[in-house]
N, C-alpha and C positions, 0 to 999 in steps of 0.2 A: 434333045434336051440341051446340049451344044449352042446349039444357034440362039434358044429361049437365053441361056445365061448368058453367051454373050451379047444379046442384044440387050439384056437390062445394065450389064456392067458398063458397056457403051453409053446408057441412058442415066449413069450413073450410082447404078445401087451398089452399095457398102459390102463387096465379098469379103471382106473379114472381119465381119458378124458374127460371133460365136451364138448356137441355138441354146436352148434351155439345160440343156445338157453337157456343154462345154463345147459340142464339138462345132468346126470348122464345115466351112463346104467342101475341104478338099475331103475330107472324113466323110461328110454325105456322099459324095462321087464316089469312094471307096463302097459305101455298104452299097449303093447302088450296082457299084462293078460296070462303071461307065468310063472304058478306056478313054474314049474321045475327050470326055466332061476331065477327064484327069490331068490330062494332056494340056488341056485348055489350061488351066488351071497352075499346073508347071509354068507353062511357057510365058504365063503372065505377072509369074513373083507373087502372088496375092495373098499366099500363107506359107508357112514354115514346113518343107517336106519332112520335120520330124517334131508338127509342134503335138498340144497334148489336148488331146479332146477328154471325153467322159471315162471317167477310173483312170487317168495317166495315159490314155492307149494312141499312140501312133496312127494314122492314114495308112500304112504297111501294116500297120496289127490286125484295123479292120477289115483291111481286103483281104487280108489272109485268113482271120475268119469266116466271111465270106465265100471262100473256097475260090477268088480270083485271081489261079496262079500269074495270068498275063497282066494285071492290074499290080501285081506285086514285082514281078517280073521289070516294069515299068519302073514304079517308084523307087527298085535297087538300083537299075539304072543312071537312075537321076539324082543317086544319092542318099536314099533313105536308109539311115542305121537300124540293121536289124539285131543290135547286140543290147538296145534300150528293153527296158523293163514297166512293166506297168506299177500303177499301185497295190496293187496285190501280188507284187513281185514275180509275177507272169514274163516269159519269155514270147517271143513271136512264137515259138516249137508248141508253147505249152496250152497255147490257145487255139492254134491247128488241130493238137492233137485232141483238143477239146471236141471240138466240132469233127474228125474224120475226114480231113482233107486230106490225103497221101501224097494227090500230086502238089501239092501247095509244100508239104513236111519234105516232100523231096529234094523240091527246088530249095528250099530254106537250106536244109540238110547240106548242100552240095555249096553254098556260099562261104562253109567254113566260118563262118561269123559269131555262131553261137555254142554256150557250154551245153552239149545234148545232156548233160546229166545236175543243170540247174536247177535249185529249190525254190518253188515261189513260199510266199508267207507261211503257207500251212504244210507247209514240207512236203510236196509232190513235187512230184518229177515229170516231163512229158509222157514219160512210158505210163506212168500211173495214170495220167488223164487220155492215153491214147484210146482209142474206141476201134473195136474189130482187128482180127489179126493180120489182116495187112499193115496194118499203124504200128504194132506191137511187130511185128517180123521187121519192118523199115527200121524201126529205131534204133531195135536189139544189133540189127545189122551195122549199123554205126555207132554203138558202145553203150544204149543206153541203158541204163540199171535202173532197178525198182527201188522201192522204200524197204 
């Protein structure tokens, strides 16, 4: 996928073309969890490692969605703030825990970045949207509290 995008960016197409949906291709490279494409992507300045695709959500929100702890892993690296908020007042925590990704809430977890006991819009918390009791034992283990 790599070589395909660089070779149209080389031939000129417009990587910072937002789709129908707000988001970015660094954002597509994210849901796809295509380290390489991410990579490429960084290293060429093309989009804003913290701009805001569909619902407010970060390139690091989506990969972490995704469950792509080395894709996220990457983007902290490179500078991606994981203490922004979506528009439904979602943390990176609170959309891991959404989806069940533990080793992704770990890694986040372990960045110290985030308030694990943050309200989105409609007042939950990660622990309330954690899913399975490994999610629920992770959180609880670093302070989180319910509703």
């Amino acid at each position: 996928m790599k070589d395909i995008i660089e070779f149209l960016v080389g031939m000129g197409a417009d990587a910072s073309v937002l789709d129908a949906s707000g988001d970015t291709i660094l954002h597509q490279a994210c849901i796809g969890a295509d380290e390489e494409t991410v990579k490429y992507f960084i290293s060429q300045d093309i989009v804003d490692i913290n701009c805001r695709g569909y619902r407010g959500r970060t390139p690091v929100m989506v990969a972490a969605e995704m469950g792509s702890v080395e894709v996220v892993k990457l983007l902290v690296s490179e500078g991606a703030d994981l203490s922004l908020v979506d528009t439904e007042g979602c943390t990176i925590l609170h959309r891991v825990c959404r989806r069940g990704h533990a080793e992704v809430a770990s890694y986040v977890l372990t960045q110290n970045r985030i308030d694990i006991n943050a309200r989105d819009m409609a007042g939950r918390t990660a622990l309330d949207w954690a899913k399975g009791k490994d999610m629920h034992d992770l959180l609880v283990s670093h302070g989180a509290r319910s509703l």
